[in-house]
Residue frames as a rotation matrix with the C-alpha (Angstrom) as fourth column:
UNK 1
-0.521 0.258 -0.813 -40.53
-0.053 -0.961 -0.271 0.68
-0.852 -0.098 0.515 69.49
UNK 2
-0.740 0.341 -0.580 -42.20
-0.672 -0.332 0.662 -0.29
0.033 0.879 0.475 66.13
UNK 3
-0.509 0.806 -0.301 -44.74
0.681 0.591 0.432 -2.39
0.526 0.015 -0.850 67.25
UNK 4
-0.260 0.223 -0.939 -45.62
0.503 -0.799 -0.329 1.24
-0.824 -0.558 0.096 69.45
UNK 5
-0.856 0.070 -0.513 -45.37
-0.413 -0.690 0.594 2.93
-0.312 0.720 0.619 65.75
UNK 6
-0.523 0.753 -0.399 -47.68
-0.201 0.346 0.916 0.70
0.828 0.560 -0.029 63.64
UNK 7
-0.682 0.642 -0.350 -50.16
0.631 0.758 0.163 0.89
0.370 -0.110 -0.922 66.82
UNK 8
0.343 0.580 0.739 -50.73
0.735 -0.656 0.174 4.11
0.585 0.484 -0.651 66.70
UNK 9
0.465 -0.747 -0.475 -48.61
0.877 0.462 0.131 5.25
0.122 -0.477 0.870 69.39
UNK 10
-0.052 -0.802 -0.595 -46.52
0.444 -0.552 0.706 7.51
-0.895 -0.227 0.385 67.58
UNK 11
0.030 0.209 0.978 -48.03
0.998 0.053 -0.042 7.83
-0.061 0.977 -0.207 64.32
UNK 12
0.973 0.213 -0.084 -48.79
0.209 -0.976 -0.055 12.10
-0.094 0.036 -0.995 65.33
UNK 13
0.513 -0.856 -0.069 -44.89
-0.110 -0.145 0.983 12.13
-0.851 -0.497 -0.168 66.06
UNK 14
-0.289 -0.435 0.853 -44.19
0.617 0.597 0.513 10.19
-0.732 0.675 0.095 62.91
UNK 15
0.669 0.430 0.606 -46.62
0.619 -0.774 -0.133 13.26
0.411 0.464 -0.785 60.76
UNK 16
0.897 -0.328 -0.296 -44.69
-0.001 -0.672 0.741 15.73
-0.441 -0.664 -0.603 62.81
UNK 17
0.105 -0.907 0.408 -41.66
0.058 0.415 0.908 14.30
-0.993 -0.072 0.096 61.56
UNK 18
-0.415 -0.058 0.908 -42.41
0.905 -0.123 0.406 14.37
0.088 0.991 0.104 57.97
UNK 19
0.865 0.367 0.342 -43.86
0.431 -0.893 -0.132 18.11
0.256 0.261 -0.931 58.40
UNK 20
0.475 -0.753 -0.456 -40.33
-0.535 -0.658 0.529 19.84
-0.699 -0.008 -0.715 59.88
UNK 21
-0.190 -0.560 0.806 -38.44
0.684 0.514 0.518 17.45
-0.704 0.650 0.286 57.08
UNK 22
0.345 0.698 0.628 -41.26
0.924 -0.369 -0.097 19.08
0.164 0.614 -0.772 54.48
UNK 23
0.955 0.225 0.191 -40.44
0.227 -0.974 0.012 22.73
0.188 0.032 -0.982 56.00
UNK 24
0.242 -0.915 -0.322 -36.20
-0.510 -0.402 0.760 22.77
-0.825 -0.020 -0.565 56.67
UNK 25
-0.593 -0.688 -0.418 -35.31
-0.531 -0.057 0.846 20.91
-0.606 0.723 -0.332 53.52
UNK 26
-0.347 0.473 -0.810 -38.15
-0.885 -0.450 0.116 20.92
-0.310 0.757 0.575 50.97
UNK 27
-0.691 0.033 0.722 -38.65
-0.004 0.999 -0.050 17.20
-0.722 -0.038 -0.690 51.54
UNK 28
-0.146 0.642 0.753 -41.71
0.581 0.671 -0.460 17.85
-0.800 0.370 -0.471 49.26
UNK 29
-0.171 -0.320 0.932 -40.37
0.895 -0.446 0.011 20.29
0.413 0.836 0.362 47.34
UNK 30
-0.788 -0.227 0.572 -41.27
0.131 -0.970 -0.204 24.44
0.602 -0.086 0.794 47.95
UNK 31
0.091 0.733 0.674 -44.91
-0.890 -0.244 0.386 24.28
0.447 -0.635 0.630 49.74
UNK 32
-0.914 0.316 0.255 -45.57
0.057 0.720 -0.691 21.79
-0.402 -0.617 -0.676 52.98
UNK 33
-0.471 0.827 -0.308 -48.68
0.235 0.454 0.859 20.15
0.850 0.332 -0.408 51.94
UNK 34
-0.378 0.647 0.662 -51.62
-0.709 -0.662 0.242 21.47
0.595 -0.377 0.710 54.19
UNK 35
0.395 0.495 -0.774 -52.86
-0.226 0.869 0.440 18.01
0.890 0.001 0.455 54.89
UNK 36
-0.235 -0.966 0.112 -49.28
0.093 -0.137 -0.986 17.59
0.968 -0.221 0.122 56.52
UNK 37
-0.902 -0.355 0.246 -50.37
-0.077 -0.428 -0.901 19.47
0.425 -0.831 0.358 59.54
UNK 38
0.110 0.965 0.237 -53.65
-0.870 -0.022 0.493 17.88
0.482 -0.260 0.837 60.58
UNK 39
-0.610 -0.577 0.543 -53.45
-0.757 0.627 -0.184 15.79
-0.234 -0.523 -0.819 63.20
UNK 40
-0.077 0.742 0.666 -54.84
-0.456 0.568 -0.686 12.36
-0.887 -0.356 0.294 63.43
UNK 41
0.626 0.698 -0.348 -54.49
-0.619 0.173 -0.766 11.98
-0.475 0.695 0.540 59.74
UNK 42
-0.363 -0.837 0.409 -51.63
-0.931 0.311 -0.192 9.21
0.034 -0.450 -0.892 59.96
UNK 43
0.627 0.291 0.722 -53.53
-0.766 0.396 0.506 6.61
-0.139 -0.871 0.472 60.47
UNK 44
0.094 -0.343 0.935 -52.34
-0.529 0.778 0.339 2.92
-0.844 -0.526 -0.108 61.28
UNK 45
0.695 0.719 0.019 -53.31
-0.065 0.089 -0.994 1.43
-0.716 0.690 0.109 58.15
UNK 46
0.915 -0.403 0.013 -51.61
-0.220 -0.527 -0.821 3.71
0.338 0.749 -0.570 55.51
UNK 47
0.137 -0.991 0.002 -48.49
-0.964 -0.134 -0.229 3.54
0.227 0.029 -0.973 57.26
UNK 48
0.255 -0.117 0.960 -48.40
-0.192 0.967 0.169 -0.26
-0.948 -0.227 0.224 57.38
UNK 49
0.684 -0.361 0.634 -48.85
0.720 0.471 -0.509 -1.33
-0.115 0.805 0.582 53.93
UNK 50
0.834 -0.550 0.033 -46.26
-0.476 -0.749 -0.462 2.17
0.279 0.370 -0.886 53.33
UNK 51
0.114 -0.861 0.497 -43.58
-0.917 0.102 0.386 0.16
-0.383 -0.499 -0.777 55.61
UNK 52
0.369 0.637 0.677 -44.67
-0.599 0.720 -0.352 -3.02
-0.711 -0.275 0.647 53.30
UNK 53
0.969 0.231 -0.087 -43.69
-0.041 -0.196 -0.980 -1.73
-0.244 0.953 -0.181 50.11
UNK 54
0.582 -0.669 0.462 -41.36
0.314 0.709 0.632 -3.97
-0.750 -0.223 0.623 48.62
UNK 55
0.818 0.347 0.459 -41.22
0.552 -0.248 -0.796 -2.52
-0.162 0.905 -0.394 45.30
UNK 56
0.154 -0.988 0.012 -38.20
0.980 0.154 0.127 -1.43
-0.127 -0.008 0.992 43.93
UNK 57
-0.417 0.265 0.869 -39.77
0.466 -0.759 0.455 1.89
0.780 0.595 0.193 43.13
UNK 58
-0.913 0.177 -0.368 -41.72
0.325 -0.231 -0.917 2.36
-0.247 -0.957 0.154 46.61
UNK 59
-0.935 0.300 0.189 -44.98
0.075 -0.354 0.932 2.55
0.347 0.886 0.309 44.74
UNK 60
0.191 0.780 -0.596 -47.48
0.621 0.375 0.689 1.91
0.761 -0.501 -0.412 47.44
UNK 61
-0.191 -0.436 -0.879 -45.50
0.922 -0.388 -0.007 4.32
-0.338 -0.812 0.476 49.37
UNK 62
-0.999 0.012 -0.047 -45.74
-0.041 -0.725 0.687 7.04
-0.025 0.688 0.725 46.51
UNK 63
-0.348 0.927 -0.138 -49.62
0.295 0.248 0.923 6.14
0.890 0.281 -0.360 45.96
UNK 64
-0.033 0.198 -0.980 -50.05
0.987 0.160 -0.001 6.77
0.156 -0.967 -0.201 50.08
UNK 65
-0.607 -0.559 -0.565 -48.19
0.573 -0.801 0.177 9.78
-0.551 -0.216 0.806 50.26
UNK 66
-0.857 0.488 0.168 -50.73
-0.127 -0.514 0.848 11.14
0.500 0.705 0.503 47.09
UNK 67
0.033 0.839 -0.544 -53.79
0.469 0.467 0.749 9.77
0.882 -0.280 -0.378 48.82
UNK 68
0.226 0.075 -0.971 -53.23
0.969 0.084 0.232 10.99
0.099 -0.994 -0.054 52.44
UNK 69
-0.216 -0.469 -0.856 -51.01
0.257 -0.873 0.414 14.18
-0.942 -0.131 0.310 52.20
UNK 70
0.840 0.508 0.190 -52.02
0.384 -0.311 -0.869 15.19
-0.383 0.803 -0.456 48.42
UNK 71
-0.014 -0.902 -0.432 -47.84
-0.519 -0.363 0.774 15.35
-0.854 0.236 -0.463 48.16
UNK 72
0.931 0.259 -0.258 -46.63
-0.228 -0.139 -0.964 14.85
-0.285 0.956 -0.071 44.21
UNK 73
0.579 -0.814 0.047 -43.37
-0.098 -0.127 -0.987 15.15
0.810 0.567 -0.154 44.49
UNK 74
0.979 -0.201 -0.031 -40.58
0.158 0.659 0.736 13.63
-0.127 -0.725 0.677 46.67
UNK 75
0.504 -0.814 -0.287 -37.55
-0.816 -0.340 -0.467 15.03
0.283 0.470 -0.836 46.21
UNK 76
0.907 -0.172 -0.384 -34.54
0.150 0.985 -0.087 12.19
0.393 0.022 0.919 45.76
């Protein structure tokens, strides 16, 4: 099933998924990012190098997440 994700597949499913997180438990804190709920904007790419990120910090994941969804904050 993840060679289905990172080919684009499921990527709308995978946005979906981080927008009801985002709206039953504040995954990004009090507002769902607008961005969030456009489809198509997921793409293949972004969520590769995001599943890449070795980084003990997840900084390429954080740097995506600002770049794609205009999210700031990540609750821990």
């Amino acid at each position: 099933i993840f060679e289905k994700i990172i080919s684009g597949m499921y990527l709308g499913d995978v946005r979906r998924v981080l927008c009801k997180m985002a709206e039953e438990a504040d995954f990004f804190g009090d507002v769902v990012p607008p961005k969030l709920k456009t489809p198509f904007v997921l793409r293949t790419p972004e969520m590769s190098a995001m599943h890449h990120d070795t980084s003990p910090d997840l900084r390429v994941v954080g740097s995506k997440l600002k770049d794609i969804f205009g999210v700031w904050f990540v609750c821990s």
